[in-house]
Backbone as a ProteinNet text record, in pm:
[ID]
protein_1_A
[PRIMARY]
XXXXXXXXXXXXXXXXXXXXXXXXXXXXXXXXXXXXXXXXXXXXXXXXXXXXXXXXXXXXXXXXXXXXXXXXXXXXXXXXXXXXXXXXXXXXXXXXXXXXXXXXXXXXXXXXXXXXXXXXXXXX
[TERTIARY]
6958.9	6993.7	6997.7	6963.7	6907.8	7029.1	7098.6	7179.4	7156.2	7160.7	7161.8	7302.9	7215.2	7295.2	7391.7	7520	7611.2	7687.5	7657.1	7733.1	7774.6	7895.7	8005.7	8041.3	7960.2	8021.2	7933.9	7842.4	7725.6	7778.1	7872.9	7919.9	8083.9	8135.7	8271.8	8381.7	8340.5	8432.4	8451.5	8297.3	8307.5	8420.4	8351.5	8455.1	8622.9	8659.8	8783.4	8852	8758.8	8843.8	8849.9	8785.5	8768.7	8886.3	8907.7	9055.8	9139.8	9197.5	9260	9289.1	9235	9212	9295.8	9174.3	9220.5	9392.8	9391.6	9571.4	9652	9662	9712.3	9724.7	9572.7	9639.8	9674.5	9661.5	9698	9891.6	9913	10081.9	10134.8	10031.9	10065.5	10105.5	9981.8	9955.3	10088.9	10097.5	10175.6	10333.1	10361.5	10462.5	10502.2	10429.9	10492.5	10381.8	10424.3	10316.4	10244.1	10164.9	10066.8	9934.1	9845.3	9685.6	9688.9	9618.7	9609.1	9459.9	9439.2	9360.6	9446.5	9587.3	9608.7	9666.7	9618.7	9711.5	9570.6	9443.8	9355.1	9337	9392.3	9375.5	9463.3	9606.4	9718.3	9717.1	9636.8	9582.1	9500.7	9391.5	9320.4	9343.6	9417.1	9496.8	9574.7	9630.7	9742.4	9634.5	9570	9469.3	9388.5	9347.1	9259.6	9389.8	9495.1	9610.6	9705.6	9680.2	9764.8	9682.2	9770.1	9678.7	9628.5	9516.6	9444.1	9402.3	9477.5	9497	9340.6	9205.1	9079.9	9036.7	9103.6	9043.7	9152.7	9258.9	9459.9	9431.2	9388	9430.7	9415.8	9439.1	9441.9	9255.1	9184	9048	9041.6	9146.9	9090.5	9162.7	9185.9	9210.1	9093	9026.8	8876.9	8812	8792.1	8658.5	8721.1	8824.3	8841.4	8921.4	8917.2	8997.2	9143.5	9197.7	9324	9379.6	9534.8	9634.7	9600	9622.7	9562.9	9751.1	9760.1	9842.3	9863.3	9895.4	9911.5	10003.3	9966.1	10032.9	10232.5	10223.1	10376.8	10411.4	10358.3	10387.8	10384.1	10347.4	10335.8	10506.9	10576.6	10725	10737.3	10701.8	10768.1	10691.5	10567.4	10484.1	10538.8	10628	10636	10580.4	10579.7	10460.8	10574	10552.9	10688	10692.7	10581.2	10547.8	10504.7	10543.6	10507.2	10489.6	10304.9	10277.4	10329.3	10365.5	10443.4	10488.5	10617.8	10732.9	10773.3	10727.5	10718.3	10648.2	10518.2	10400.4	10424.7	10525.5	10524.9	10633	10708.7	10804.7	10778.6	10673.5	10648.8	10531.8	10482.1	10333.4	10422.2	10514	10640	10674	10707	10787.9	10648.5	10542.2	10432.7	10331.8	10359.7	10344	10412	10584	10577.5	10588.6	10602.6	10552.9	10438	10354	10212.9	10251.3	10312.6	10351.5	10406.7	10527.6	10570.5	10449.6	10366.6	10307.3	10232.5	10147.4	10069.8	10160.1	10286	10315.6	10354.4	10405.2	10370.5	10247.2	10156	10039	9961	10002.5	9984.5	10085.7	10187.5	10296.2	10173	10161.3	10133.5	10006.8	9908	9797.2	9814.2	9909.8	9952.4	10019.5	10096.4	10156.8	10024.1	9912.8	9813.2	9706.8	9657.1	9610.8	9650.7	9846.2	9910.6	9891.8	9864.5	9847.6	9774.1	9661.3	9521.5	9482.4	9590.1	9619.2	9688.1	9617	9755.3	9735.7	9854.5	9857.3	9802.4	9698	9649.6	9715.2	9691.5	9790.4	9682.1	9617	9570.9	9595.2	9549.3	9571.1	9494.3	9585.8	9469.7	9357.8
10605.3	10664.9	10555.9	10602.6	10493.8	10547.6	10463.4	10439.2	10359.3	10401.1	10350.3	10246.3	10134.1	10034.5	10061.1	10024.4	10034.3	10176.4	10211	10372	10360	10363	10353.5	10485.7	10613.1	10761.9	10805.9	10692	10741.7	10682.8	10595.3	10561.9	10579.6	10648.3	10719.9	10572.4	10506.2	10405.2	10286.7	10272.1	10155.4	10216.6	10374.9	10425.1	10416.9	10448.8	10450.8	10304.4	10172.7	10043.5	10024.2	10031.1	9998.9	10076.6	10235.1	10300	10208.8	10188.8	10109.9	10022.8	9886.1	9808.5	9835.6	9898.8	9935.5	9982.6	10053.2	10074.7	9945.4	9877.3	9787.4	9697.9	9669.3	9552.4	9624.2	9813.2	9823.5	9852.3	9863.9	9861.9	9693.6	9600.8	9466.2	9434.7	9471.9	9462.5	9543.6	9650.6	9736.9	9692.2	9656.7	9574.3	9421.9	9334.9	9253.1	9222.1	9206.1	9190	9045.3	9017.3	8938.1	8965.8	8883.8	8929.9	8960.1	9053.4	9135.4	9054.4	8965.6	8838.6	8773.3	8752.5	8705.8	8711.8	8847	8860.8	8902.3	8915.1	8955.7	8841.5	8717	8667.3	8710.1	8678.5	8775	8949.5	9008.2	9157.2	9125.3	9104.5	9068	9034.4	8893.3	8856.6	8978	9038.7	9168.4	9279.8	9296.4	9410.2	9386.7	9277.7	9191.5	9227.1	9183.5	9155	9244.8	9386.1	9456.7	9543.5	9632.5	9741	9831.3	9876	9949.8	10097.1	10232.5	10296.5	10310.4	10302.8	10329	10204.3	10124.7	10036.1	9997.8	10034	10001.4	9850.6	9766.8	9644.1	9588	9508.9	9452.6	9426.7	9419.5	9392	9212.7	9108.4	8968.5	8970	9019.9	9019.4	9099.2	9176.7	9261	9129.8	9093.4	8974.3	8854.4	8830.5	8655.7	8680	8767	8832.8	8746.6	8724.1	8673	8672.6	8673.9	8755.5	8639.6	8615.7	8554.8	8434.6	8323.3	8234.7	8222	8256.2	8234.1	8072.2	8021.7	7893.8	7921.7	8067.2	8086.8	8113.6	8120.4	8131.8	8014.5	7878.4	7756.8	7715.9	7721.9	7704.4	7752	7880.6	7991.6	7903.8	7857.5	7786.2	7656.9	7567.5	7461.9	7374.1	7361.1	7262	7161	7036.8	6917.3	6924.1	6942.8	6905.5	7034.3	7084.6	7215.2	7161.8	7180.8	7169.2	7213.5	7173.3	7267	7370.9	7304.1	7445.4	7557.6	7483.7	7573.4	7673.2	7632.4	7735.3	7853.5	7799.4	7893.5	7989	7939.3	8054.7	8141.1	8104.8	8172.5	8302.5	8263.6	8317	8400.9	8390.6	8490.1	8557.7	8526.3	8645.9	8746.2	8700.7	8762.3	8846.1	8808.8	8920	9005.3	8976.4	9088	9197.5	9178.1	9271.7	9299.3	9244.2	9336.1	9423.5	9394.9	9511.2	9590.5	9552.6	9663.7	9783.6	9716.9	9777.3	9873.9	9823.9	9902.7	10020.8	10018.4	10136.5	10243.2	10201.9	10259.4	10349.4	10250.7	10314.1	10423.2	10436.1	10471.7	10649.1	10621.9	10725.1	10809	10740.1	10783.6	10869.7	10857.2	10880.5	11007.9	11029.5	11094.8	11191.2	11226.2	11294.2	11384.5	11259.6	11347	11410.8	11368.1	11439.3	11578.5	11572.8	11692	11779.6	11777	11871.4	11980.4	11889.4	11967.8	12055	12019	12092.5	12192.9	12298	12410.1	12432	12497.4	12549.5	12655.3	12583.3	12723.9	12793	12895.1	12934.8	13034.1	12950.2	12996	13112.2	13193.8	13324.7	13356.8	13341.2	13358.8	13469.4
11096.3	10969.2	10862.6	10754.6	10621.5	10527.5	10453.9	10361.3	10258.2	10148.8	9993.1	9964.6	9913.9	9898.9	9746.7	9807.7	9709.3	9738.9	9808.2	9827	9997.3	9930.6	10053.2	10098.3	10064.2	10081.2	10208.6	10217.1	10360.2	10453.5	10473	10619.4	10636.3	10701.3	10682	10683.3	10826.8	10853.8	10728.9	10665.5	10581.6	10484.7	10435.9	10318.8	10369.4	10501	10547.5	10509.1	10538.8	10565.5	10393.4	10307.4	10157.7	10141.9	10162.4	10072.5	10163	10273	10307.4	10230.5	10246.5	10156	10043	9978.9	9830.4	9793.5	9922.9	9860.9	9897.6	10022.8	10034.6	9876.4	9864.2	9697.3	9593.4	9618.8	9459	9497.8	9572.9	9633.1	9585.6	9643.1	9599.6	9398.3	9415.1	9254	9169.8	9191	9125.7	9177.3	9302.3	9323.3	9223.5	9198.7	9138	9044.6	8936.4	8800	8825.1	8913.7	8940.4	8944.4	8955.2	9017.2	9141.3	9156.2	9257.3	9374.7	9313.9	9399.3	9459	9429.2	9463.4	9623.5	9659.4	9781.5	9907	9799.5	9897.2	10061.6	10076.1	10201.7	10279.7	10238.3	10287.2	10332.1	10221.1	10313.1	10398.5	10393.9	10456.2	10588.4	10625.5	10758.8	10829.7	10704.5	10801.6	10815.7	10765	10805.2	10943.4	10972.7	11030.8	11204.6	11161.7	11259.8	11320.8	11237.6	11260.9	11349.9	11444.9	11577.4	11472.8	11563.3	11504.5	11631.3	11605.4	11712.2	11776.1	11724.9	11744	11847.1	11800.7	11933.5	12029.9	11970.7	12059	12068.8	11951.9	11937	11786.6	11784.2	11616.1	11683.9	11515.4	11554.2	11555.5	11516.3	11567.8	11670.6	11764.4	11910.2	11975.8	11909.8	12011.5	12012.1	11883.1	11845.8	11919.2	11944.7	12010	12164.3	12199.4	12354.3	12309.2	12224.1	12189.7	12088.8	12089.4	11981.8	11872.1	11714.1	11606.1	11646.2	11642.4	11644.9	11517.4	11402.3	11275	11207.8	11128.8	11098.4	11064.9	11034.7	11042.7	11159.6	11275.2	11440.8	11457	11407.9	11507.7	11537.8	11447.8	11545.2	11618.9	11649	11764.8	11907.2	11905.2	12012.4	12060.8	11969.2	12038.4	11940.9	11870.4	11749.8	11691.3	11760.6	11677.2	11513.4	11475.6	11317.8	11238.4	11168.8	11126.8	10921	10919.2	10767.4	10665.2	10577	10475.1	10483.2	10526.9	10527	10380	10295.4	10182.8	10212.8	10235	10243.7	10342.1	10474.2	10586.7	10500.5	10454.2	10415.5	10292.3	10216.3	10067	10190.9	10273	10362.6	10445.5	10545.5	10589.9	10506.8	10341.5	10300.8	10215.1	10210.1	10139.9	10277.3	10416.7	10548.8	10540.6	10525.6	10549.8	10429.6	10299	10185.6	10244	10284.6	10356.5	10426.8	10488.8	10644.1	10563	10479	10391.4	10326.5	10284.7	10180.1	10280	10374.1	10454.6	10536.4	10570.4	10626.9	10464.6	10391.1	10248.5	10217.4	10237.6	10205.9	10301.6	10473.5	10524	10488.3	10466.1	10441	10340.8	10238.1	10096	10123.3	10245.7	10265.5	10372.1	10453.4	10566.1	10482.8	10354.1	10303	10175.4	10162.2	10071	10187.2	10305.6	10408	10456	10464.5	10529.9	10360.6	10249.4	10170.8	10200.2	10245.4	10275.4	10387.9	10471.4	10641.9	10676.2	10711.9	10732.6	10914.7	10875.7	11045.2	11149.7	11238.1	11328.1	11439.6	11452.7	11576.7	11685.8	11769.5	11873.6	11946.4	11966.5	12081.4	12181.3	12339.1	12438.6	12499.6
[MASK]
++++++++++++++++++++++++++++++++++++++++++++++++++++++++++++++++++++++++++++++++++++++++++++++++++++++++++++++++++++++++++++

């Protein structure tokens, strides 16, 4: 099957991961009056990291047969020297506003889905 470039409406999954996406930074964005660039590596990583029920794993654990060790996990491992502790803790508290944001956005999407759904009632 042939698809026209620039149109994300011919392949369901691409269109699925883009609204994703897309709500994640506009939750960011609309959360704190910043650029909304500014959080795309940070989504990105939690999108990347978080399970995903279609495959029942985060997808950089399909692609590397192993869980992502993140630079804010290297204390938890054992690591004598840990790089800028600034960075780990500004990067901890900007995960988990991700996590925040994504079960948010998931709510927000599960509540405009159930609009559209009514109830069948089978008879044998």
């Amino acid at each position: 099957m042939f698809s026209i470039a620039f149109h994300p409406q011919t392949d369901g999954q691409s269109e699925r991961t883009i609204q994703i996406l897309e709500d994640m930074l506009r939750s960011c964005a609309l959360e704190r009056t910043c650029n909304w660039d500014d959080y795309i590596c940070l989504v990105e990583f939690s999108y990347n990291n978080s399970w995903h029920a279609s495959i029942k794993c985060a997808p950089f654990e399909m692609l590397y047969g192993r869980k992502c060790h993140a630079p804010i996990c290297w204390d938890q491992v054992g690591e004598r020297f840990i790089e800028g502790p600034k960075m780990i803790e500004v990067t901890n508290v900007k995960v988990v506003v991700a996590k925040e944001k994504l079960k948010e956005a998931h709510a927000r999407q599960k509540s405009y889905a159930d609009k559209h759904r009514r109830s069948l009632e089978f008879q044998p």
